[in-house]
C-alpha angles and dihedrals in degrees: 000000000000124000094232085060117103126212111234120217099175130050132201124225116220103210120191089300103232147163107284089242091052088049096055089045082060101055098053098045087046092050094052099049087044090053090049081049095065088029089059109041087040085056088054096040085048083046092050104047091039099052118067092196095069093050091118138125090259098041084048093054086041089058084041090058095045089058089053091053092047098053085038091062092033089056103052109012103065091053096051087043078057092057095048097061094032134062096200101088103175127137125180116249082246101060096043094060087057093052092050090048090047091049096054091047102059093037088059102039091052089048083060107041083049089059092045086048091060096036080059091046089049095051080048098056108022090041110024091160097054096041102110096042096054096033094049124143102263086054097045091058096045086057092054103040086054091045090053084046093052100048096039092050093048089046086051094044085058098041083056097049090047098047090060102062122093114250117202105138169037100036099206126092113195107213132084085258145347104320109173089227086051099045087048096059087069103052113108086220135081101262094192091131095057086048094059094038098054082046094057090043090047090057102044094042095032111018098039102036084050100054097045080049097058090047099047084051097051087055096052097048084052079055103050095041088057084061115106110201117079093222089054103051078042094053095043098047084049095058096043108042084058087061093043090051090054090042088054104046089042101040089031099067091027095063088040082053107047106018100030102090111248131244138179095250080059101057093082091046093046089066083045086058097043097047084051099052087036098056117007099043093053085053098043095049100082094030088064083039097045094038101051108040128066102205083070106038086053096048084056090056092041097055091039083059094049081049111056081036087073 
């Protein structure tokens, strides 16, 4: 470390760089799809606790998965918003960690609860008979608790790496928040060690989980297509295609962030990315959930109907 090196205690945040009236265009439409966002995976969380007929395993990993959309946008979106309307971009090194660490935290355990949803979808479908024995409560929360460890221990692995690392400049971090790859560009130390390690995390919460999710899934369309009745294969499809279409949105940009090698040219489409997995997933979450399945469709109505009844 040289003597004529700072230490920064304070980072800013680039941002896309736009006009000031493009900006504030932004922040209003981003307010308002971050605000459907909490609107929407509150309304399954208030669906799913209200109706008793969707207190099952895969309704409880499904309310499992809105909080976790929920923290995921709250984490990232207000600050951003922030930045938007403000010119002044700046986050404390502090924050910023936790960020990082929060981040993390939501991104892995999703990427587990997503594998224990389709671990539920494939006893379902492969072992009807045996469903409720092997997806029993106990089970269920075990699944769940594991999922939140997993996720918290390798968040905290990576807050610690990256605590460690010297920070003097410079002070711009170009990214909408606090990304770790990002944050890591700007550390004055080799940081060889926090590279391996997001590499071995990519593959155990993004490799492994997607590849016992294929099979799983290969298994399960053998399955479907054995059924003989047209309104089961039907029903079946239904429920899982709105499960594959979150596994591919989620695990898809997550692997092109964080496997794919970086470039500069990358740099611009990796916010894109971000934004994308920050704010829209979170949104489009409960529409693929509440669209394509009938159990919740019918408890809306259902509670729209208690409703207009007082």
């Amino acid at each position: 470390m040289g003597s004529n090196q700072s230490w920064v205690t304070e980072f800013i945040l680039v941002g896309f760089q736009l006009p000031a009236d493009v900006e504030l265009f932004l922040f209003w439409v981003f307010s308002l799809l971050y605000i459907f966002s909490l609107l929407a995976n509150g309304m399954i969380l208030g669906l799913i606790c209200l109706d008793i007929k969707l207190h099952t395993p895969m309704y409880f990993f499904l309310s499992h998965l809105s909080v976790i959309d929920i923290s995921y946008a709250s984490n990232n979106v207000p600050k951003m918003l922030a930045n938007l309307a403000n010119q002044k971009r700046t986050i404390s090194f502090g924050p910023c960690v936790i960020q990082v660490f929060l981040y993390l935290t939501f991104a892995a355990t999703e990427c587990l609860i997503l594998v224990v949803m389709s671990y539920d979808r494939y006893v379902a479908i492969c072992h009807p008979l045996r469903y409720t024995i092997i997806m029993n409560w106990r089970v269920c929360t075990v699944l769940a608790i594991a999922s939140w460890a997993c996720g918290f221990i390798l968040a905290i692995v990576h807050a610690i790496l990256l605590l460690r690392l010297p920070f003097c400049g410079p002070l711009k971090v170009n990214h909408l928040f606090c990304e770790i790859l990002s944050v890591l560009k700007l550390a004055c130390a080799d940081t060889w060690i926090n590279q391996v390690v997001i590499l071995a995390a990519s593959v155990f919460v993004l490799v492994g989980p997607l590849f016992f999710m294929l099979v799983s899934y290969m298994r399960i369309i053998c399955t479907i297509l054995k059924i003989r009745s047209r309104e089961g294969r039907r029903k079946a499809f239904s429920t899982c295609s709105s499960h594959l279409c979150v596994v591919g949105l989620f695990f898809g940009i997550a692997m092109v962030v964080y496997m794919v090698p970086d470039s500069k040219q990358r740099e611009e489409q990796e916010k894109m990315l971000s934004l994308f997995h920050s704010l829209f997933n979170p949104m489009l979450n409960p529409l693929i959930y509440s669209l394509r399945n009938a159990q919740v469709k019918d408890a809306f109505y259902k509670a729209l109907q208690r409703k207009r009844a007082r």
